[in-house]
N, C-alpha and C positions, 0 to 999 in steps of 0.2 A: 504493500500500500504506500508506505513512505517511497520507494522506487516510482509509482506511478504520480505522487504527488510533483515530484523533483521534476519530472519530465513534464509534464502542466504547465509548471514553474518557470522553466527556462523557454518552452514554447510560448509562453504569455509575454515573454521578456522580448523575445526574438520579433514575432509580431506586431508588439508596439515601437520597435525600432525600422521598420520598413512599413511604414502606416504613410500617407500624404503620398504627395506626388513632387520626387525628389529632382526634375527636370521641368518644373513647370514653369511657363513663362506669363508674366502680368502684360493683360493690353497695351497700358499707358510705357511697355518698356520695347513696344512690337512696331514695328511697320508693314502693315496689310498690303502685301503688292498682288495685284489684280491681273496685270502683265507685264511682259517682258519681253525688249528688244534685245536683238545679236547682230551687230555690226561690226563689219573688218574696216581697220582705221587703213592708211594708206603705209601705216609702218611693219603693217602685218598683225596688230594687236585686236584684240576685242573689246569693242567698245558696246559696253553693257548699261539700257536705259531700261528703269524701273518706273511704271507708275503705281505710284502708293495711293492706297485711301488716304484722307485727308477727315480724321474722325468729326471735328465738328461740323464739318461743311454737312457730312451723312448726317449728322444729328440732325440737323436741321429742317431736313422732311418731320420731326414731331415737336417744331419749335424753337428750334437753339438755330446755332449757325451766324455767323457774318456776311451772310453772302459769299462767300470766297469760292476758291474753283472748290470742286470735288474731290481733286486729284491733284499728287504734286509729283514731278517727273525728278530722277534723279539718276546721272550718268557718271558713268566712269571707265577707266582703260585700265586690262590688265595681259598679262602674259595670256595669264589663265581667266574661265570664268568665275573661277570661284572665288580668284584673288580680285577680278572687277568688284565683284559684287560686297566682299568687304573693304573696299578702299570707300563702300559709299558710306561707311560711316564719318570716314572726316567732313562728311556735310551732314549726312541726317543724325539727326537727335536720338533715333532709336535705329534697331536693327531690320534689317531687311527682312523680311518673314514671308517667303514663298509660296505658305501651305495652301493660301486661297489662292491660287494661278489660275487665270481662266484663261490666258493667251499669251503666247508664245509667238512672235513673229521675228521671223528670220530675216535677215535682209539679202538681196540677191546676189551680189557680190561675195557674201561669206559661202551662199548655199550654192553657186560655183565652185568655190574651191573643197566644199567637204563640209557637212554637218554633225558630224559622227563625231569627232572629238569636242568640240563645246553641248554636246548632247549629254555627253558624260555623265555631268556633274545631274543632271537632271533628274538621271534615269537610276545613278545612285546614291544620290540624298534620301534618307529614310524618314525626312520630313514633308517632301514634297509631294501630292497625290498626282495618278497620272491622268485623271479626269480634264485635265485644259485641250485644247487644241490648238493644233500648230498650223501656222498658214508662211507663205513665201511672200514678202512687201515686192511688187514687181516697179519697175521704172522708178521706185524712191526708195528710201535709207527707211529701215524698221525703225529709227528715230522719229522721223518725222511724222508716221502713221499715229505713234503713240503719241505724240506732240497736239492733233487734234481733238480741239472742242468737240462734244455730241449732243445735240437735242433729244427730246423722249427722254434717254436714257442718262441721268448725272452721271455716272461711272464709262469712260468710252469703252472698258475692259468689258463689261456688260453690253455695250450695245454692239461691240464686236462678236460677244461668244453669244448674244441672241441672235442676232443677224446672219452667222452662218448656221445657225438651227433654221430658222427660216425658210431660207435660200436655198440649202440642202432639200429641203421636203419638200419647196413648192416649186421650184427653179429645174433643179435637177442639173445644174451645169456645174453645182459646186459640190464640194466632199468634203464634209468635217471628220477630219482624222486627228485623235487623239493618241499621245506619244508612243500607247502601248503599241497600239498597230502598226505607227512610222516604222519603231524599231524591229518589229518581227518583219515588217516588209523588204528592210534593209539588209536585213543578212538572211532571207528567203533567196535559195536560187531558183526560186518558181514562180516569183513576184518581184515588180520591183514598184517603187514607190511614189507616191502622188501627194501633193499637197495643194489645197487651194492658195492661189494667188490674191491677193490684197493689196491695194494701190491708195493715195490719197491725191482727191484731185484741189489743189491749194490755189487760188487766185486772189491775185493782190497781193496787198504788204502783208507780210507772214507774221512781221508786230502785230497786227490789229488781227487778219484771219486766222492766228494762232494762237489767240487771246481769249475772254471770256467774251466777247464783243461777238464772238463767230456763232453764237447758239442764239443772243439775242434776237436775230435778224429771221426773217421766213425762209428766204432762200439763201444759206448760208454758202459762204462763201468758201469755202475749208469742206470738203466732204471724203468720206473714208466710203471704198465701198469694194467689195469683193468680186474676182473677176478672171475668170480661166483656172485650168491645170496647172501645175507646175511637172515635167516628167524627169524623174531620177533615175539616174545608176547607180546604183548603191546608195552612196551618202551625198551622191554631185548633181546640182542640177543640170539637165542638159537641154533641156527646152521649155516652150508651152504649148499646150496645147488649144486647138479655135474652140469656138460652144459646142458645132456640133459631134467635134472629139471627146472634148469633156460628158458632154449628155451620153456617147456611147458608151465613155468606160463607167460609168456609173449604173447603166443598162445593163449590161454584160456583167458587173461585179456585183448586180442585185442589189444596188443603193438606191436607183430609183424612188423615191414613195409617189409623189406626182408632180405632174408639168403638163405643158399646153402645145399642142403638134398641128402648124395650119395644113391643111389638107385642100387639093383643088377640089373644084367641082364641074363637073361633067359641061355645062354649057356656064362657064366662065365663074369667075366667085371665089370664095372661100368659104371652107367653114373648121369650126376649129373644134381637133379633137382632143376633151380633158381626161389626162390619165390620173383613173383612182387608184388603181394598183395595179402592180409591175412583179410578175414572177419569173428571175432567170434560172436557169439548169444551164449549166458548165461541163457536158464530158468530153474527156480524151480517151484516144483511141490509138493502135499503132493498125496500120492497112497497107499491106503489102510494104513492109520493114519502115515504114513512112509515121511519121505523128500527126494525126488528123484532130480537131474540135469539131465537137456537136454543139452549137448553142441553142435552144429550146424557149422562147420568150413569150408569156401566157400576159397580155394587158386587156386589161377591162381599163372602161372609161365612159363617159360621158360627152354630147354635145353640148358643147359649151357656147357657142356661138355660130349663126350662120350667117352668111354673108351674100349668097345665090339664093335662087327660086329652087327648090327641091320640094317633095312632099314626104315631110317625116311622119305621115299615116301608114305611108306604105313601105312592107319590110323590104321588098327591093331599094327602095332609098334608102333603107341602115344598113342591108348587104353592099350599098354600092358605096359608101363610106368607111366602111368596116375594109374593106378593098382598097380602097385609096388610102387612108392609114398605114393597110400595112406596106403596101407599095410605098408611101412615100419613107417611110421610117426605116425600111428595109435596104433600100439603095444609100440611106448616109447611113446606116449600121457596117456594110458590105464596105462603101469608100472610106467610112475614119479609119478601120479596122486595117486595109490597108494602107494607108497614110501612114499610120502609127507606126507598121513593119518595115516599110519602106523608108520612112526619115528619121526615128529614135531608134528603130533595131531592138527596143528593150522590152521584155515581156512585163508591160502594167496589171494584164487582166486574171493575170493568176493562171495562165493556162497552162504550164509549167507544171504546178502543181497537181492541176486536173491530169495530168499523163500520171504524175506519179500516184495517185489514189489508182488510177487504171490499171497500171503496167509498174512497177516499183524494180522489175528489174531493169526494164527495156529505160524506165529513164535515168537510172541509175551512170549508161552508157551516154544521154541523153545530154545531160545536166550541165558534162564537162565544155559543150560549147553550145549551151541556148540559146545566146543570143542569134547565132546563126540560123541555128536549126528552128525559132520563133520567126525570123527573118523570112526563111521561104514557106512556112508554116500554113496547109490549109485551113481555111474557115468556114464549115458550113451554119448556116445561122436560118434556123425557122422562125416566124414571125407569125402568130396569131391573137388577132385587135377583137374583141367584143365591146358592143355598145349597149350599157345598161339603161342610162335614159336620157332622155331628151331636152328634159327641163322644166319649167312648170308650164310652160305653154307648148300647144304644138306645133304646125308651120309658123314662120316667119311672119311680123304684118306685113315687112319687105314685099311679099307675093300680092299684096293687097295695093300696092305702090304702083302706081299707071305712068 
């Protein structure tokens, strides 16, 4: 009995000495950075821009606040990132605190030479979640994106990581890829990797459009907006891709949710077809010693607008759109698909991988040069479009129009 008291004893000791949370960090000692730039300086160094929340400005939505920005931007150069990022203490007051990262944007000049080593530090700090998403700043410095004002949204780190949710679902030309994926994309030899693009279009004096002056105004002068592919080799960018390349790899790698496809009409017009949902199937095949793709593409959709005399009472007039749908979607599926093998050479769509779910020996032989063997790679691609409904009205008044 005294034995099992002793053991109590020294457990009750042990317990109360590992109680609290012996790593913990107070707000008022934190800097909330929301995102974050990577820019290669002309010396070769990484120039590292942070914007932090700015607590009392957020306070302010229940009262408090000076008016001040939202957000305060804070940069620095270092060998490394991780040494940027603490050198920004000799200006900020508190420490840079990562764990809310909603964005990550690269600038194009760095994501030319290689993203893989300033990735690093990202992917192993056991502080930082991998939930943000990364995008490419195209034509401007990831500085300077981060530098603009945003209306709707006080925080622009917010109005970037809602605006490619958005865009993503209803656009279909962008892809929000968050870091886990970049990086399994990158050292996948069956994949290789995409990032959306993101540009800031800035007019006038960048004093005043880079100010708090830029949100006051209705059509603002400073605008940030999302825009094409970025296509990788590995960790290097090497091109971009047009809308209707980007809409395909998105198609093909089953990201679609929906988008809007104009379709002709029979005796002149348009009308437009709205995709609610988009199902792809990816197989590979080996045919006569050769690597063949199957792609299999199931969309349902909606008329969303017409623009000709047609009569949507009769099912030949939704067979005969359901037809032109897939015909028109089918011919830029068919030319991106080639565009892609013919000017990047790099397999985006994962097809790579589909051979190795098929055949794991044959691509085992495969794999040592794919780029090639992607390069002359056939693609057969079936395409079938249904139309669920029409809308709330039926013909056009258009038809009523003399």
């Amino acid at each position: 009995m005294k034995r099992i008291i002793t053991i109590l004893t020294v457990l009750t000791l042990l317990l109360s000495l590992t109680t609290g949370c012996w790593n913990r960090r107070e707000l008022n000692e934190l800097a909330i950075t929301l995102a974050m730039g990577l820019d290669l300086t002309k010396d070769g160094k990484y120039l590292v821009t942070a914007q932090v929340v700015n607590p009392s400005e957020i306070a302010g939505d229940k009262g408090g606040g000076g008016g001040d920005s939202p957000v305060v931007i804070y940069q620095e150069k270092g060998e490394t990132v991780f040494e940027a990022i603490r050198k920004m203490t000799k200006e900020s007051p508190r420490k840079i605190y990562p764990s809310h990262l909603r964005m990550l944007i690269i600038g194009e000049s760095l994501a030319k030479k290689g993203i893989g080593k300033p990735l690093d530090l990202l992917s192993r700090d056991w502080e930082l979640r991998s939930d943000f998403y990364v995008a490419v700043s195209k034509g401007v410095r990831a500085e300077e994106v981060l530098k603009v004002p945003t209306s709707l949204e006080k925080t622009p780190a917010n109005k970037m990581f809602d605006n490619l949710e958005v865009s993503a679902e209803a656009w279909s030309a962008t892809s929000a890829v968050m870091l886990d994926e970049l990086i399994t994309d990158m050292v996948s030899p069956g994949k290789q990797p995409v990032l959306t693009g993101i540009t800031a279009d800035i007019k006038g004096d960048k004093r005043t459009t880079l100010s708090k002056q830029n949100v006051e105004l209705i059509d603002t002068p400073a605008k940030i907006y999302f825009n094409q592919l970025a296509v990788f080799k590995k960790d290097k960018l090497i091109g971009w891709l047009n809308e209707n390349q980007s809409k395909t790899y998105n198609i093909i790698t089953n990201k679609e949710v929906s988008t809007v496809v104009n379709i002709p009409c029979p005796d002149g017009g348009k009308a437009v077809y709205q995709v609610t949902k988009s199902d792809s199937k990816v197989k590979g095949k080996i045919r006569n010693g050769r690597p063949e793709i199957d792609i299999n593409i199931q969309v349902e959709g909606n008329v969303g607008e017409v623009e000709c005399k047609v009569d949507l009472s009769k099912q030949e007039t939704i067979d005969m759109l359901e037809k032109s749908y897939e015909k028109e979607k089918k011919e830029i599926l068919v030319k991106s698909v080639k565009q892609i093998q013919e000017k990047y050479k790099v397999d985006i769509f994962g097809f790579g991988d589909a051979i190795h779910r098929t055949d794991p020996k044959a691509w085992s032989k495969l794999k040592k040069d794919w780029d090639k063997n992607f390069e002359d790679l056939k693609v057969n691609i079936q395409l079938n479009g249904e139309i669920r409904r029409v809308g709330t009205i039926g013909n056009s008044f258009l038809n009523d129009i003399k």
